[in-house]
C-alpha positions as CSV (number, residue, x, y, z in Angstrom):
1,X,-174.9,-103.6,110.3
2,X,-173.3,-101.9,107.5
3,X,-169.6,-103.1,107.0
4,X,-166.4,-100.5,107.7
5,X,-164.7,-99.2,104.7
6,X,-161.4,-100.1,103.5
7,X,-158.7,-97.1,103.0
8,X,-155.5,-97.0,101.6
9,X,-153.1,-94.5,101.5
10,X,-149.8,-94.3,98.9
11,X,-146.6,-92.5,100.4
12,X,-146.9,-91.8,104.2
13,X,-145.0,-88.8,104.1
14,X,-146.0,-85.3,104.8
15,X,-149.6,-85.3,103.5
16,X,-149.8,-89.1,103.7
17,X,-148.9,-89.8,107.2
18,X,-151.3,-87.2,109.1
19,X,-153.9,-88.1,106.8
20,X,-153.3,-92.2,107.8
21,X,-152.8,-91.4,111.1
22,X,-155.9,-89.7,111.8
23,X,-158.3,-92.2,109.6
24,X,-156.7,-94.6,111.7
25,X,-157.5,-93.0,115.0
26,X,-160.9,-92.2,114.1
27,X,-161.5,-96.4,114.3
28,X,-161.3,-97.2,109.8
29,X,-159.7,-99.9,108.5
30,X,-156.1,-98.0,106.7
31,X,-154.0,-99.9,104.4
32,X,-150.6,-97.7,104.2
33,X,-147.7,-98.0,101.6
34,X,-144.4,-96.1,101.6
35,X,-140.7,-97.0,100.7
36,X,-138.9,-96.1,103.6
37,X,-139.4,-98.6,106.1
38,X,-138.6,-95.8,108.7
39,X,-141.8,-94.4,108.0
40,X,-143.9,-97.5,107.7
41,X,-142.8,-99.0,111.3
42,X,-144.1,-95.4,112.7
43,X,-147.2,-96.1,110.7
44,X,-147.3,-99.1,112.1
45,X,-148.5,-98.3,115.6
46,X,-151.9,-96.9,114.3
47,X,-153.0,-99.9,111.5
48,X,-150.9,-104.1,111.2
49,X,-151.9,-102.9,107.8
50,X,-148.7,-101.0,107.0
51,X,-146.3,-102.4,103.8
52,X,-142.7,-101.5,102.5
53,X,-142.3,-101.5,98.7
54,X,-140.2,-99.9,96.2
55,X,-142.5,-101.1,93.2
56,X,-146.4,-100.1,93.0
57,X,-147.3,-102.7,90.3
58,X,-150.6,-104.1,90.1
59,X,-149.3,-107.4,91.4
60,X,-147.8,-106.0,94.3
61,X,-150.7,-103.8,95.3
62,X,-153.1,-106.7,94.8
63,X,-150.7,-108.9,97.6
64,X,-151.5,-105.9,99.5
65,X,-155.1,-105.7,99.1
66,X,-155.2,-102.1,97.7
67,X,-158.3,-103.9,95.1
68,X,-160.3,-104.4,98.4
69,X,-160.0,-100.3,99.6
70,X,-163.3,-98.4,99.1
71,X,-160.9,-95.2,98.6
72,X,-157.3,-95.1,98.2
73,X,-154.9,-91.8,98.3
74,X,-151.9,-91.3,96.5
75,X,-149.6,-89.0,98.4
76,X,-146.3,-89.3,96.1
77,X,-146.7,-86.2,93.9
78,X,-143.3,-85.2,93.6
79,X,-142.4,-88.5,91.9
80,X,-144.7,-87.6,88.8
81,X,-144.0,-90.6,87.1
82,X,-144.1,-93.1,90.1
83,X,-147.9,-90.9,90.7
84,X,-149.4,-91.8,87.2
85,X,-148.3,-95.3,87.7
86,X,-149.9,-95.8,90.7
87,X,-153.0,-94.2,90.2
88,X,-153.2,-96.0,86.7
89,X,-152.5,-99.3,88.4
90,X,-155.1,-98.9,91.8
91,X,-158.1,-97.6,89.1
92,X,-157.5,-100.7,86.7
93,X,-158.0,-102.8,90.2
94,X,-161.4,-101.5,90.4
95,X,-160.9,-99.3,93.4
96,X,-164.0,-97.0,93.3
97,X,-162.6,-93.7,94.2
98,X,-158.7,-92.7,94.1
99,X,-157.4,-89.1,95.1
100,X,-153.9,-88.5,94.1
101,X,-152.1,-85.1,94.9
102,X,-151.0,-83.3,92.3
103,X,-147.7,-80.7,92.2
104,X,-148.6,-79.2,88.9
105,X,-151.7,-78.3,86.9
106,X,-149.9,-80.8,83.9
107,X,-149.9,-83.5,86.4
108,X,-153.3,-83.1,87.3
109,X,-155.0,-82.9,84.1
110,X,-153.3,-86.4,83.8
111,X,-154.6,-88.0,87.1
112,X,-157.8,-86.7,86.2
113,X,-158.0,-88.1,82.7
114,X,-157.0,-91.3,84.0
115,X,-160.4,-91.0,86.3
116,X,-158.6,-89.6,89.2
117,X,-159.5,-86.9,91.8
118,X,-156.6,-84.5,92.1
119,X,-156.0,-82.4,95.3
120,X,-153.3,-79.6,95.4
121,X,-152.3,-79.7,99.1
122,X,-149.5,-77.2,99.1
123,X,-151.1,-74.9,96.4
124,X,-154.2,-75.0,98.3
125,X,-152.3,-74.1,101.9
126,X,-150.4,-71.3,100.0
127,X,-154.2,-69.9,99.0
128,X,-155.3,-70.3,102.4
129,X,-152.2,-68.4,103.5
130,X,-152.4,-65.6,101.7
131,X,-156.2,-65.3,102.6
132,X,-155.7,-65.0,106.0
133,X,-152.8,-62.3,105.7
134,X,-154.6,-60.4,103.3
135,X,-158.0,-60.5,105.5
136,X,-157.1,-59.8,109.4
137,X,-160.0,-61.1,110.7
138,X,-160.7,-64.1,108.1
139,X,-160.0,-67.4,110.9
140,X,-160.3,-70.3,108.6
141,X,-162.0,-71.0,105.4
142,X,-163.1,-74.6,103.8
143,X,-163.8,-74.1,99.9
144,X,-166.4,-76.3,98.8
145,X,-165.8,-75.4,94.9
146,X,-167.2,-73.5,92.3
147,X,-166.5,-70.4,94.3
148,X,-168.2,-70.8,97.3
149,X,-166.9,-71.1,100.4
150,X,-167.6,-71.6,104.2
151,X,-166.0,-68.8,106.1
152,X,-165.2,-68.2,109.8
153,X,-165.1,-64.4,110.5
154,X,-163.4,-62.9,114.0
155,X,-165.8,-59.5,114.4
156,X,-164.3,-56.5,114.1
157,X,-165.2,-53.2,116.3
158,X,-167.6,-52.3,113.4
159,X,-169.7,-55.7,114.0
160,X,-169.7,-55.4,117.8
161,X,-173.0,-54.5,119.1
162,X,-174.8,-55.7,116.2
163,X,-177.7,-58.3,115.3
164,X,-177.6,-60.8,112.9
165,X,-180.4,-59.0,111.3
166,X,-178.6,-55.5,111.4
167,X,-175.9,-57.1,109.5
168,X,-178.3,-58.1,106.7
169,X,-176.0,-60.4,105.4
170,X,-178.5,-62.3,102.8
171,X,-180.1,-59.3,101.4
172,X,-176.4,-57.3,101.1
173,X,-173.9,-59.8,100.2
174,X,-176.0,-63.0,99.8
175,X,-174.7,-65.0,102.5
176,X,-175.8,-67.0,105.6
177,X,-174.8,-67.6,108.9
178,X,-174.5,-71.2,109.5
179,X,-172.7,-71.2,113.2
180,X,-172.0,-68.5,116.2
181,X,-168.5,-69.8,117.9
182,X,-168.4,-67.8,121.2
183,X,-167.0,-68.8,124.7
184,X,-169.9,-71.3,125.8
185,X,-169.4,-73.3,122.6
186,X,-170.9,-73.5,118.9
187,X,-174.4,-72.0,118.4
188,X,-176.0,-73.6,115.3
189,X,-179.7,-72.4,116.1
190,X,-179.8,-68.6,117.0
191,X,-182.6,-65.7,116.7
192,X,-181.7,-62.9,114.0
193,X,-181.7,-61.0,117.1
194,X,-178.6,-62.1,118.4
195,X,-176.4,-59.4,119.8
196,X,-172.7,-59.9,118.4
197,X,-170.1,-60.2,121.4
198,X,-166.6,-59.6,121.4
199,X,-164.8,-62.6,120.7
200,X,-167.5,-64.3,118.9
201,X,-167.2,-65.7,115.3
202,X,-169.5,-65.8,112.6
203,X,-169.2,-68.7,110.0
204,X,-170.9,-67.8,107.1
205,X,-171.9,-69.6,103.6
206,X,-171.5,-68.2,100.0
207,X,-169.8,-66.9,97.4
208,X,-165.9,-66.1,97.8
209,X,-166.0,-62.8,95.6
210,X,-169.3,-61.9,98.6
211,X,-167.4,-63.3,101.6
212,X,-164.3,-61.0,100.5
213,X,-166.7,-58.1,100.7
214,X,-168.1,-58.2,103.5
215,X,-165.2,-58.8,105.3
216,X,-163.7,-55.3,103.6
217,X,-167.0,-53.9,104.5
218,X,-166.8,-54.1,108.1
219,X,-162.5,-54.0,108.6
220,X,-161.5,-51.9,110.8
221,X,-158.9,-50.2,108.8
């Protein structure tokens, strides 16, 4: 039986906690570190695993047992200095992956030099924002880099009535339909013959410049 992983997580605050929180629900092992002790005693209902510290020395993380985490996150961007530290200190323990959150593109290209995975949480939610104001009927969107993107799409009146074929999506905009949501549930094996409903939602797969234009395609407007 294949042993359960080890994460730890670096500032429970408001990126840190949900993301503790719900690896802890979901039944893993979660190491979590913050300075207010406020924060760590509410931590401490979901893991026993939950330490106060103002220092995030490689002693002090070792007493911890950050070294034994199969990922660690470092959710203390703001403090760019304190960030660096930490992430310097967990990768010279031999951790074998650390994310740390970034506020700036300067501060990332640091965490990632010092062998780092840098995630923008609040520049990415601002991006995901602005999508969905900008595209009516775009629901929700996951990037999975280099441009491409998985895409949930509410129809509009101009895709009501319509096959999956009749929408041609691979041959116009090189995309596929991964999923159908509609009221029964998720459909993840359909014919192209499937008559769009209202209230269904198509997610799709493929480029973002693609996605973008099918969705101006078909708007209503």
């Amino acid at each position: 039986m294949k042993s359960k992983k080890i994460y730890g997580v670096i500032g429970l605050g408001r990126f840190g906690m949900p993301l503790a929180k719900r690896l802890a629900e979901a039944g893993e092992e979660v190491i979590g570190v913050d300075m207010d002790e406020e924060k760590v005693e509410e931590f401490r209902e979901f893991s026993d695993l939950a330490f106060v510290t103002k220092s995030l020395n490689k002693e002090v993380l070792r007493e911890m047992g950050i070294q034994n985490c199969d990922l660690v996150v470092i959710c203390i961007g703001s403090n760019i200095e304190v960030s660096i530290l930490a992430t310097m200190n967990i990768i010279k323990l031999g951790v074998p992956t650390v994310i740390s959150k970034a506020t700036s593109e300067v501060q990332g290209e640091v965490l990632e030099k010092l062998g780092a995975k840098v995630v923008y949480p609040e520049y990415d939610m601002a991006v995901r924002t602005a999508k969905k104001i900008l595209q009516k009927n775009l629901r929700d969107y996951i990037s999975m880099g280099k441009d491409v993107e998985i895409v949930e799409v509410e129809l509009t009146d101009k895709m009501i009535g319509k096959s999956i074929l009749d929408l041609d999506l691979r041959k116009r905009y090189s995309l596929n339909v991964i999923a159908i949501h509609h009221e029964k549930g998720i459909e993840l094996e359909f014919l192209p013959s499937y008559q769009l409903k209202k209230g269904d939602v198509v997610v799709v797969i493929g480029k973002e410049e693609n996605v973008s234009r099918f969705i101006n395609d078909y708007s209503d407007n």
